[in-house]
N, C-alpha and C positions, 0 to 999 in steps of 0.2 A: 504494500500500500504506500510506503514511504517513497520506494522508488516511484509509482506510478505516478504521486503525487510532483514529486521534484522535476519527474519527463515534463510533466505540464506545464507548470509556473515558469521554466528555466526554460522551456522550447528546445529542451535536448533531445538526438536522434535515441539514444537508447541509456538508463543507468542504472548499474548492478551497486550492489553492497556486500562485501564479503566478511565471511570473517578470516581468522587466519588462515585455513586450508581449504573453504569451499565458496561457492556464490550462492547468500543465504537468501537474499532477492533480487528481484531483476524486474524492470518495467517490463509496460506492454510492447512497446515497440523491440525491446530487446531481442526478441525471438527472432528477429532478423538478422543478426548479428551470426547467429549458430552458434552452437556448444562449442565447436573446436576454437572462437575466439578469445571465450574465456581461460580455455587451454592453452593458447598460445599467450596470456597474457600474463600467465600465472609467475613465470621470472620477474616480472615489474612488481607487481603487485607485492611482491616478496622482499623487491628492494627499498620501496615504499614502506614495509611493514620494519626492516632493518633499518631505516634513515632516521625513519618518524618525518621524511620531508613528503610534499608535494611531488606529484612528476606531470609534466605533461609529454606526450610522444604527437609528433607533428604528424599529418597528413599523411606523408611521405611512409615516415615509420608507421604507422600504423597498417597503410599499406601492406607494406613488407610481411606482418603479421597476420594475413589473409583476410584480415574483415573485408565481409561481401558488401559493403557500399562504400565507395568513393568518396574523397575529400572528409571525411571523418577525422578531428584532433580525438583525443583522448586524453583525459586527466585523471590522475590515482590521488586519492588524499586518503592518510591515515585518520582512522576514528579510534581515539584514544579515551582510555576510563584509567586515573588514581596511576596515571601516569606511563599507562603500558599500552602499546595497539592491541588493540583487540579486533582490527579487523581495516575493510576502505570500502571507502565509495569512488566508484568508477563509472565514468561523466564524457559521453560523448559529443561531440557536436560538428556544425559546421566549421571548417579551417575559415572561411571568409568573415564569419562573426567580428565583432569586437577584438581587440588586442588580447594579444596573449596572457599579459598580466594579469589583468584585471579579471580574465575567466579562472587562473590560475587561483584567484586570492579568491573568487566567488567558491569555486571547489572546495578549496579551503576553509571557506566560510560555512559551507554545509555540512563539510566534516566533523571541523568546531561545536556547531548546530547539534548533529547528531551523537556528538560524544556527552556536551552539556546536558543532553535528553536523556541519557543513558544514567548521568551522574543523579540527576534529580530522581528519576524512576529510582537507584540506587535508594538516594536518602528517606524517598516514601516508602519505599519497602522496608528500612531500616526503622524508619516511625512507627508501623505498625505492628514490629514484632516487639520492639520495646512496648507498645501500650497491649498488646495480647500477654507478657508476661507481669506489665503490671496486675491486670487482670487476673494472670491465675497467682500471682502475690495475695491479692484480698479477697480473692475466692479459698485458698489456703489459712485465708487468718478466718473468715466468716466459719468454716464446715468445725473449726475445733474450739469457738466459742457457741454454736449450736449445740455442739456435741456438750461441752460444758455446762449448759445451759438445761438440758434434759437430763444428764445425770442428776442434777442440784434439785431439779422436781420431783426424779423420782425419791432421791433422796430423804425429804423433808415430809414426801407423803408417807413411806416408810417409817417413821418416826409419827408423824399424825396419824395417820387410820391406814394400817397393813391392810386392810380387804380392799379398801379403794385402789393401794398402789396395784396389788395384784390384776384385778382386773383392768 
């Protein structure tokens, strides 16, 4: 969904997400690209994941790498969580676009994007389990002041009227 989303707003011909050893999604248009590209891509994507930088492979190169549509850049950006890659997005487009910079730092930018997303999902799941064991902290304190609580009645009936406690 995320790729599907990014193909759209970004007007890119096709963008994967990986993590470290597989392509975990991929837009709509991707499928056009073929499995073997992501194959042939997997060296970059690897030096990417060793740099922690950006890459982009020009036209030409890309070429080279058998993607089945013409003039296609390609840009790798590592997607980082607490400091380690955990994986990239991979962002095609046309070479005629805008300069190469500025798509390179957008790449980058969404990379960024999806790492921070990652981090916050991170701290909300980290919220939740702290308040699920505050949880069973005073569920633990409630069950042995219960428990307390009925032994002391039966207690006191026992001393007051033994046929009452019995029944």
């Amino acid at each position: 969904m995320v790729a599907n989303i990014i193909e759209q707003k970004a007007d890119a011909q096709a963008v994967f997400v990986s993590s470290l050893t597989d392509i975990i999604a991929s837009s709509k248009r991707s499928h056009r690209l073929g499995e073997q590209t992501t194959i042939n891509f997997l060296t970059h994507i690897s030096e990417v994941i060793k740099t922690k930088k950006a890459k982009l492979l020009t036209a030409k190169e890309t070429k080279q790498l058998q993607v089945k549509i013409d003039d296609l850049r390609c840009h790798i950006a590592p997607i980082i969580r607490q400091q380690v890659v955990i994986g990239t997005i991979i962002f095609f487009d046309k070479f005629y676009k805008e300069g190469v910079e500025s798509n390179l730092e957008y790449v980058q930018g969404l990379a960024n994007f999806l790492s921070s997303q990652l981090e916050l999902s991170e701290i909300e799941n980290q919220r939740k389990l702290v308040q699920k064991a505050e949880l069973q902290a005073l569920h633990s304190q409630v069950n042995p002041h219960f428990l307390f609580n009925a032994l002391n009645t039966i207690s006191a009936y026992s001393r007051q009227s033994p046929d009452r406690a019995i029944s």
